[in-house]
C-alpha positions as CSV (number, residue, x, y, z in Angstrom):
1,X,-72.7,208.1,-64.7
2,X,-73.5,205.0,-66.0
3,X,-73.5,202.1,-63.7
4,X,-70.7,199.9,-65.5
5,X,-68.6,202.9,-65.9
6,X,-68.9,203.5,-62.2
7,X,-67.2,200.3,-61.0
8,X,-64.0,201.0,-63.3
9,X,-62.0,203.1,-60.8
10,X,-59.8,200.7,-59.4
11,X,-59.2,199.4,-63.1
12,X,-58.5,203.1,-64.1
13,X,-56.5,203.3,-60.9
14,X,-54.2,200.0,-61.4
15,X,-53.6,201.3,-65.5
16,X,-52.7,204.3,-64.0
17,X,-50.0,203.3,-61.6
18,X,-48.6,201.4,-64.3
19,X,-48.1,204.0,-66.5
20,X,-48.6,207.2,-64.9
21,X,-51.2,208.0,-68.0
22,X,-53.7,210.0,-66.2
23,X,-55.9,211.0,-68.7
24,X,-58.7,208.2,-67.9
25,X,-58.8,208.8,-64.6
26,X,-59.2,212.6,-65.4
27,X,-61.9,212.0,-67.5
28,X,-63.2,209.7,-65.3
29,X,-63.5,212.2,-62.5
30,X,-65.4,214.5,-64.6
31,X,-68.6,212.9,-64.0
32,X,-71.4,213.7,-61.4
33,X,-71.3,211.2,-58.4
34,X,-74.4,211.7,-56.6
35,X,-75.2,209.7,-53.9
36,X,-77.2,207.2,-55.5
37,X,-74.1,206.2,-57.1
38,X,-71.6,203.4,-56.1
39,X,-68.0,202.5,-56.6
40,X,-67.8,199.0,-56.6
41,X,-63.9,198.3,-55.7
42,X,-62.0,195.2,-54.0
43,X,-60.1,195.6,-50.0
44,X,-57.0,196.2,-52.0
45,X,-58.4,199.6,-53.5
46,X,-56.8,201.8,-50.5
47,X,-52.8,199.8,-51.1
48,X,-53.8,200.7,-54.4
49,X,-54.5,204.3,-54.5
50,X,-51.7,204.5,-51.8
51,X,-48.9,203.0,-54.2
52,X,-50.3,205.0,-56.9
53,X,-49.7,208.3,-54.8
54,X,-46.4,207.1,-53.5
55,X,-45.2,206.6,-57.2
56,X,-46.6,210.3,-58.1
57,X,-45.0,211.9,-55.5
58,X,-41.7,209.8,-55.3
59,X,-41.6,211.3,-59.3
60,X,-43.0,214.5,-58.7
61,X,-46.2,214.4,-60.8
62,X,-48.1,216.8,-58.3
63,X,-50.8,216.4,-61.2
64,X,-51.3,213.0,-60.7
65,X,-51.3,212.6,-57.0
66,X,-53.8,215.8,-57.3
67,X,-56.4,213.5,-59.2
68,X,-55.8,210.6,-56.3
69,X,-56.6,213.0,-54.1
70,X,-59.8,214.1,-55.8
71,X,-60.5,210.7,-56.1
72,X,-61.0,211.3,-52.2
73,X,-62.4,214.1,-51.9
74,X,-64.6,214.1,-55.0
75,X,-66.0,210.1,-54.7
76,X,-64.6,208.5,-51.5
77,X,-68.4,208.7,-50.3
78,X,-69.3,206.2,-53.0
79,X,-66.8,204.1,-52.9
80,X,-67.8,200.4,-51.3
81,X,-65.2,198.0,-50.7
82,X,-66.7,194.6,-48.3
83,X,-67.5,195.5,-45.0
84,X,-68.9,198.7,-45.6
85,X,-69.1,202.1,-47.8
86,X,-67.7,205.5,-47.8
87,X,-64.6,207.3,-46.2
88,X,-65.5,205.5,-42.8
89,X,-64.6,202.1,-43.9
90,X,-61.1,203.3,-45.4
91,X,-60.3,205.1,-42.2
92,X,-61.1,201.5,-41.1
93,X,-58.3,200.2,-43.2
94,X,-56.0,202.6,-42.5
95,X,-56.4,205.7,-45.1
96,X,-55.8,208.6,-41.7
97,X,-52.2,206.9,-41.6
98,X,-51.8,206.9,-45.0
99,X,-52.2,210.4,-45.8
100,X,-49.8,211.4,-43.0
101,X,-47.2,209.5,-45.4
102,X,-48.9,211.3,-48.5
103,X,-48.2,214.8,-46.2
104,X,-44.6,214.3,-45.8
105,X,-44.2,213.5,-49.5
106,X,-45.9,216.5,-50.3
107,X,-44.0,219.4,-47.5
108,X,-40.9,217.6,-49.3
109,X,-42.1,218.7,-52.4
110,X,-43.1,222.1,-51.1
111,X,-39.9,222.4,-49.3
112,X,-38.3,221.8,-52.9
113,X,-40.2,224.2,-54.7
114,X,-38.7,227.0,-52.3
115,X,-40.9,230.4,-51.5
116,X,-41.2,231.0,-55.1
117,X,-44.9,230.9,-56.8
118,X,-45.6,227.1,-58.3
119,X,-49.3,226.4,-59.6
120,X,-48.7,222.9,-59.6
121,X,-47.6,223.2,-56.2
122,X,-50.3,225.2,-54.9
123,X,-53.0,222.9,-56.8
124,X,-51.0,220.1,-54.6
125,X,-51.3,222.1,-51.3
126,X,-55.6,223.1,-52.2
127,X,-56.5,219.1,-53.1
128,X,-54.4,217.6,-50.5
129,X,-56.4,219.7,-48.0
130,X,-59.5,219.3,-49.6
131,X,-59.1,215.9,-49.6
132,X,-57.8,215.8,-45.9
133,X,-60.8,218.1,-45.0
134,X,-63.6,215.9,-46.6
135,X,-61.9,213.0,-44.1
136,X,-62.2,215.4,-41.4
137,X,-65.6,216.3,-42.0
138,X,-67.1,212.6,-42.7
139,X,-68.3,212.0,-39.1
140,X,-66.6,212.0,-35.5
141,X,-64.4,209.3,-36.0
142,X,-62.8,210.8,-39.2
143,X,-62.7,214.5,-37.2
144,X,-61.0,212.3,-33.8
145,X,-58.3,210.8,-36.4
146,X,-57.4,213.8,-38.4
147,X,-57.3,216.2,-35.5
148,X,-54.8,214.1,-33.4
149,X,-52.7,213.1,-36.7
150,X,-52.3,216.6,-38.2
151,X,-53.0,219.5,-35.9
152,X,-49.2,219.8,-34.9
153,X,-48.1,219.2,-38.0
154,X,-50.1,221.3,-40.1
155,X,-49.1,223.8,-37.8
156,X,-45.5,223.4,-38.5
157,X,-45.9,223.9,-42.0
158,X,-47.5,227.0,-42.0
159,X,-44.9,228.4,-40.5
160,X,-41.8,226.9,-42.2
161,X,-40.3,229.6,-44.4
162,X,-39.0,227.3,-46.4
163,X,-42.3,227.0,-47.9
164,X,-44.3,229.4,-50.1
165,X,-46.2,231.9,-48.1
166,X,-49.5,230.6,-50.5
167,X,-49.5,227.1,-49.8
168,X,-48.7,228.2,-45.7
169,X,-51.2,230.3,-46.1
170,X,-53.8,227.3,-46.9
171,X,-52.5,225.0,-44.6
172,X,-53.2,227.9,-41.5
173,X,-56.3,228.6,-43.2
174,X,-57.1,224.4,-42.5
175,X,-55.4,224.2,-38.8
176,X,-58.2,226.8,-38.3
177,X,-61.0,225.3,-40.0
178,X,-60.0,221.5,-37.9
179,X,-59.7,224.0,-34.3
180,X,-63.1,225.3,-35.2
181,X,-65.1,221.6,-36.1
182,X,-63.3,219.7,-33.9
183,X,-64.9,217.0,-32.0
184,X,-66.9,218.4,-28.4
185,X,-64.7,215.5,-27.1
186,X,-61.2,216.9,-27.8
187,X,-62.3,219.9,-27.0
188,X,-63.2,219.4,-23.2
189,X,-60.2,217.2,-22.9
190,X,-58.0,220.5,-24.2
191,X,-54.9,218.0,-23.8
192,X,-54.1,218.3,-27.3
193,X,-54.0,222.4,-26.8
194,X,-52.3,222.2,-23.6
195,X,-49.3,220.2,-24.3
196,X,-45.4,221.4,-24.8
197,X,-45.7,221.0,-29.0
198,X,-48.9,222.9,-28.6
199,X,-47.1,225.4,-26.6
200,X,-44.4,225.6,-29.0
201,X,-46.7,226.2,-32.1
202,X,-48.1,228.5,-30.0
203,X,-45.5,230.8,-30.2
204,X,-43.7,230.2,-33.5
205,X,-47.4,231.6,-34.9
206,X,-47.0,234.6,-32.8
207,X,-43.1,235.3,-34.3
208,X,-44.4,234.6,-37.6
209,X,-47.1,237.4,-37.4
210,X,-44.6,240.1,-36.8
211,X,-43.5,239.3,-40.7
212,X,-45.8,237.4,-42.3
213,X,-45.7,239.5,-45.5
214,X,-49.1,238.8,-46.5
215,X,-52.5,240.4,-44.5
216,X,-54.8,237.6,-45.0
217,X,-51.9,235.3,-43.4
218,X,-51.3,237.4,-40.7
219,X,-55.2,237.7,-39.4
220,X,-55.3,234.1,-39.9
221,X,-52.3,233.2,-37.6
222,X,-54.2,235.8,-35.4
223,X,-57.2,233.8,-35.3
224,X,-55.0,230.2,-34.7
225,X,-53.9,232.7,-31.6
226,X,-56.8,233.0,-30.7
227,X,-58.8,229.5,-31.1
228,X,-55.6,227.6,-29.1
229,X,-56.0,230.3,-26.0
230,X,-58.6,231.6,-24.2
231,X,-58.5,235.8,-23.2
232,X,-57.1,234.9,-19.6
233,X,-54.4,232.4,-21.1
234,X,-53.2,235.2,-24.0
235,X,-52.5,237.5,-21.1
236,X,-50.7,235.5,-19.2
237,X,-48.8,234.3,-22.3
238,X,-48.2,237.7,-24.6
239,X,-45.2,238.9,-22.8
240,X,-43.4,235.5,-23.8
241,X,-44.9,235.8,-27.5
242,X,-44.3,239.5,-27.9
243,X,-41.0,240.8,-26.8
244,X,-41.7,244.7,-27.3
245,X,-44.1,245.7,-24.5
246,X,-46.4,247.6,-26.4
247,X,-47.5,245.0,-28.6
248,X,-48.1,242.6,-26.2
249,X,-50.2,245.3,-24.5
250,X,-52.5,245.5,-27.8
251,X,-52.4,241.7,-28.1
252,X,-54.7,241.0,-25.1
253,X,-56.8,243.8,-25.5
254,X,-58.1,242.2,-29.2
255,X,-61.8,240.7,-28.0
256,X,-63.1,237.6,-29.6
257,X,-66.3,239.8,-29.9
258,X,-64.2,242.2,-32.5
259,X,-61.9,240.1,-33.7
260,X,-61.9,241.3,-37.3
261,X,-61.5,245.7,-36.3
262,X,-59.2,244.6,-33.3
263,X,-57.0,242.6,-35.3
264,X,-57.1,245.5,-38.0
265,X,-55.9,247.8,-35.7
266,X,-53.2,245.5,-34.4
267,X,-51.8,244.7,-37.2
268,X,-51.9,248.0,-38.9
269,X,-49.6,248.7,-35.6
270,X,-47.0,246.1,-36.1
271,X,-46.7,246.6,-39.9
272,X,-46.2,250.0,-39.3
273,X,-43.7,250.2,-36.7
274,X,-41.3,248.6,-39.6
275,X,-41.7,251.3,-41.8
276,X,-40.6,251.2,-45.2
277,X,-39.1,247.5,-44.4
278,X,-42.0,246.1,-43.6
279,X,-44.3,243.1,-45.8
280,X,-47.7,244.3,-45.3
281,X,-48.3,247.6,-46.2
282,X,-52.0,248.9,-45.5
283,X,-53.4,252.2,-47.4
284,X,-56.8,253.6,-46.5
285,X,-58.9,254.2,-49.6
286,X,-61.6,256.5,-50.7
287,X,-63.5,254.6,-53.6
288,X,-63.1,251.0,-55.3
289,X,-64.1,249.9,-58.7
290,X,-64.6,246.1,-59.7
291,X,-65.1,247.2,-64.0
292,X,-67.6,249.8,-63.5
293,X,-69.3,248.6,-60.2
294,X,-68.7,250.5,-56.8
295,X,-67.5,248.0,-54.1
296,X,-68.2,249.6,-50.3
297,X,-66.2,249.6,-47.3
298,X,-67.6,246.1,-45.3
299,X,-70.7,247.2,-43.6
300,X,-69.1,247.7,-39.4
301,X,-69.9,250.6,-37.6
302,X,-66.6,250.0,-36.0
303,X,-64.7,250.2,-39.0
304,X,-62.8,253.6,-39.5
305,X,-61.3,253.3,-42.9
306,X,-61.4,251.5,-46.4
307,X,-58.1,249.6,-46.6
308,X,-56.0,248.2,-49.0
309,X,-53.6,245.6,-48.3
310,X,-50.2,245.7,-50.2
311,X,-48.9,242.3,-49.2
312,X,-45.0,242.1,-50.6
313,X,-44.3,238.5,-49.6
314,X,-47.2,237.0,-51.8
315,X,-46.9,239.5,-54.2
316,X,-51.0,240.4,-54.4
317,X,-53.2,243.0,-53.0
318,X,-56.9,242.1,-50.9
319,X,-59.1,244.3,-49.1
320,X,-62.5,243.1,-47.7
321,X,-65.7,245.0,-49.0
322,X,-69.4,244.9,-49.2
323,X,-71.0,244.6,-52.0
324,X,-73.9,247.3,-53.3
325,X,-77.0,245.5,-53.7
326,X,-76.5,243.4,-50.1
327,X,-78.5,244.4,-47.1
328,X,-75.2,245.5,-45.5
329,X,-75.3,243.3,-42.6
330,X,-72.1,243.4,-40.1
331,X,-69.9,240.0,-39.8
332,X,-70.5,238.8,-43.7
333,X,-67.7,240.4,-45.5
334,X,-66.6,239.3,-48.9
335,X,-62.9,239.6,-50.3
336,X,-60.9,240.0,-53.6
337,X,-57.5,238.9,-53.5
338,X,-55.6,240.0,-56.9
339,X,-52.0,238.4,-57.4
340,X,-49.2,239.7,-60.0
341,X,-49.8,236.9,-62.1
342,X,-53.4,238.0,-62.7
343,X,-52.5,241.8,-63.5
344,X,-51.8,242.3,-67.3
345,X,-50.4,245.8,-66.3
346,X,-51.3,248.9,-63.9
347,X,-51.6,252.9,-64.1
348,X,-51.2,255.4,-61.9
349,X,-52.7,258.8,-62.4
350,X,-53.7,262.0,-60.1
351,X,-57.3,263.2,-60.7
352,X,-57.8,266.3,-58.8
353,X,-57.5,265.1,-55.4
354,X,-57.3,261.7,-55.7
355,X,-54.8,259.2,-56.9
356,X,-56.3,256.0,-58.6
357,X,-54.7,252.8,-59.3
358,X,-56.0,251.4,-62.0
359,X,-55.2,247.3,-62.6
360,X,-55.8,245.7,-66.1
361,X,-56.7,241.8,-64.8
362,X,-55.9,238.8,-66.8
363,X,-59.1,237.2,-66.5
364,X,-62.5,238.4,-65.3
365,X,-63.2,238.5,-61.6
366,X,-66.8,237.6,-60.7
367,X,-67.5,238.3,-57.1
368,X,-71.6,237.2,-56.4
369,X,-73.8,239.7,-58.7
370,X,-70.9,242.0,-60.1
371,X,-67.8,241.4,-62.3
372,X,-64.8,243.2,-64.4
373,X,-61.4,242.8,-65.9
374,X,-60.2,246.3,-64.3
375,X,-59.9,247.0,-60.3
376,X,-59.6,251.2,-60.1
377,X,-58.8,252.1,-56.5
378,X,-58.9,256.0,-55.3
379,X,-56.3,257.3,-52.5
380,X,-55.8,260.6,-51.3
381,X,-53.4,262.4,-53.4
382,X,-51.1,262.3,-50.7
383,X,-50.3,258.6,-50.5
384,X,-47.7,257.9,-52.1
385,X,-48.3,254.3,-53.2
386,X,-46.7,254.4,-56.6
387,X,-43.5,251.7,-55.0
388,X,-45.3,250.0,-52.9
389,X,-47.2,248.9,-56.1
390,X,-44.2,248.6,-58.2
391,X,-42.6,246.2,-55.3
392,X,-45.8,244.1,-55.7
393,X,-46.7,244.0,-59.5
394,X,-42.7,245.1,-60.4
395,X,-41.7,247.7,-63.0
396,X,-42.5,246.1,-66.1
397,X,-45.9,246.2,-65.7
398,X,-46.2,249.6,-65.3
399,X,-47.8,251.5,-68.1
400,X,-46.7,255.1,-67.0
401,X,-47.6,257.3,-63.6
402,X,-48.9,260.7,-64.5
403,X,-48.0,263.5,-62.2
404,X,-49.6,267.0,-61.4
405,X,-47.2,269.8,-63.3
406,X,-44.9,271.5,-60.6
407,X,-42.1,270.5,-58.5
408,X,-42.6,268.4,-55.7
409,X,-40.9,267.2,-52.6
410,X,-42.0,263.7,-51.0
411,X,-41.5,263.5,-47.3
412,X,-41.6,260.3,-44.9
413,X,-43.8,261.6,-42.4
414,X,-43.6,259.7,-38.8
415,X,-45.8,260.3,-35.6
416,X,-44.7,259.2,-31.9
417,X,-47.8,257.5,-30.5
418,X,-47.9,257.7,-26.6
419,X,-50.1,255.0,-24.5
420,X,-49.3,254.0,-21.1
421,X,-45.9,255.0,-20.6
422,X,-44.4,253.9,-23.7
423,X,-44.1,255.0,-27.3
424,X,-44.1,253.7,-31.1
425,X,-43.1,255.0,-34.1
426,X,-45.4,254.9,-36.8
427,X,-45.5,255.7,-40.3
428,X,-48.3,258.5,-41.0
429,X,-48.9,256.4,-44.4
430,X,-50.2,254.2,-41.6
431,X,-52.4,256.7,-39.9
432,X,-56.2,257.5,-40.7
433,X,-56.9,260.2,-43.2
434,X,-59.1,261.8,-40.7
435,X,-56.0,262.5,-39.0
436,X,-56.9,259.8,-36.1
437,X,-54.0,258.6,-33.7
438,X,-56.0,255.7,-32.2
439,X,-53.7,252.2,-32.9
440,X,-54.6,250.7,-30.4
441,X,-57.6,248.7,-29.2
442,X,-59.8,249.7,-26.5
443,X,-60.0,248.9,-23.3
444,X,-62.2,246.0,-22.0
């Protein structure tokens, strides 16, 4: 970037806020600040950018705020006002504050947009946090400031149902990412995880597992679970989050050490027990197809099955794989999450013994050295996934299922699961193919 183009933010800013014409500071925010760049801008530049903000939100222009947020999150490193440089010397002047006010605007606006799918609102929800994150992450004071100011409130939002499951789904996904980095300091003080609103958060995440409609959502509430409480303090504390005895049960018996099969197995439980009601429903699966690449089950010998993840809240499917040409190593998963809006149409069709969905995607997915515009997924004949996939994708994408010839009868098959004295219904769709009744995790 040129050097005399580099000092014209605040200039771009102030034309900006006048007339809410964004396209300079758009443009602007395509170039390439390195760090030997620098942002010359006056003490005022953090009202500035605040009243510019204020005025997008107050209006909803979610496009507009999202570039002041980029601003952030994208350049705040190079900016120098007097007295110093970078993100430190706003959170000097005040910018932590600020962006609690910028928050508020914002779960207004996601309050607004209700729990159906926005892209504007979603964009909102990723920069905000990116731009709350790049705060966190600029050095102890910024991580102090952040932590204090938005733990329990970004904790409240993810599980407002007001709110679409998406955008929760990203602020739980930060509450995580802030637990995990936060300061040594906070963390051996543990007052702000042992108070009453920490208690309270505590178990509105535990209630909002039980129907959080989407997979990915549910592990990560699972995981805020987890971070807030040590093992001794879930046991003491799952009876009051999980009413039904046998849940709590598996609750405490999920190890740190195995978090990501535990949790599986957990949650394949409680999604089951709801039957045909329930948001999450998981399918095992015999092959997967990204185009014409083979994506494995992740590489854990503790794994059992190859699922598929039917999530009916967000609309989408995900599963967690390994990729082919990877030394398989256990722990480093990746993931494909496919919405409805990114599925043109779908296809069901019985090959011999197998059923396979096959997904027609929008756009091409490129996932490290492999890449497609179809996603074919084989079940066992048996699995009856054709609604489940028409409650996710709907009916009008479908482009026909093709049956075997014959008559058949479809059954809803249910098992009664026995383990210390009490029982739980669940669906066989739900079981193993190998015919395994384990749900539960082991024993310590």
């Amino acid at each position: 970037m040129p050097l005399s183009q580099s000092n014209r933010l605040e200039t771009i800013l102030d034309e900006a806020t006048q007339s809410l014409h964004i396209h300079p500071l758009n443009l602007f925010l395509q170039s390439d600040f390195n760090e030997s760049i620098t942002i010359q801008c006056s003490l005022l530049f953090l009202n500035k950018l605040d009243k510019f903000i204020c005025k997008s939100l107050n209006q909803g222009n979610s496009p507009a705020a999202c570039l002041a947020f980029t601003v952030i999150h994208k350049c705040g490193k190079n900016i120098k006002v007097p007295g110093g440089q970078g993100l430190s010397a706003l959170i000097a002047q005040g910018l932590v504050k600020k962006m609690l006010q910028w928050f508020e605007k914002c779960r207004q606006l996601w309050v607004l947009g209700g729990s159906l799918r926005d892209e504007l609102l979603l964009n909102l929800a990723e920069d905000f946090f990116d731009a709350l994150m790049e705060v966190h992450e600029s050095g102890n004071i910024g991580a102090n400031k952040v932590t204090e100011s938005f733990l329990y409130s970004i904790g409240h939002m993810a599980v407002d149902p007001q709110i679409y499951i998406l955008i929760r789904k990203e602020a739980i996904r930060k509450f995580n990412l802030i637990l995990d980095k936060s300061p040594m300091e906070l963390k051996k003080d543990k007052k702000i995880l042992r108070s009453q609103e920490a208690a309270d958060i505590m178990s509105k995440l535990a209630s909002k597992i039980l129907d959080g409609g989407d997979y990915d959502f549910q592990t990560a509430l699972m995981e805020a679970l987890c971070r807030m409480a040590t093992c001794e303090q879930r046991k003491q504390l799952a009876d009051h989050w999980f009413t039904m005895e046998h849940v709590s049960k598996a609750f405490v018996k999920i190890r740190d050490s195995e978090f990501e099969t535990d949790c599986r197995k957990f949650l394949n439980m409680i999604n089951g027990m709801k039957g045909d009601k329930r948001s999450v429903f998981s399918y095992p699966c015999l092959e997967v197809y990204l185009g014409q690449n083979e994506l494995l089950m992740p590489a854990d010998e503790k794994l059992e099955e190859f699922w598929i993840d039917f999530n009916i809240g967000s609309r989408s499917i995900s599963f967690y794989f390994s990729l082919p040409d990877e030394v398989a190593q256990e722990g480093q998963w990746e993931t494909i999450c496919i919405n409805g809006t990114e599925v043109n149409s779908y296809t069901i069709t019985e090959e011999g013994k197998k059923k396979v969905l096959k997904l027609d995607l929008s756009e091409v997915v490129v996932v490290g050295s492999v890449n497609g515009s179809t996603l074919t997924i084989h079940f066992s004949r048996g699995l009856d996934v054709l609604p489940v996939v028409q409650k996710v994708f709907g009916l009008n994408k479908n482009m026909g299922f093709v049956k075997k010839t014959g008559t058949s009868v479809v059954k809803t098959t249910v098992k009664v699961i026995m383990d210390d004295n009490t029982s739980q219904i669940v669906p066989e769709s739900q079981l193993s193919l190998g015919g395994s009744d384990k749900m539960l995790c082991p024993s310590r």
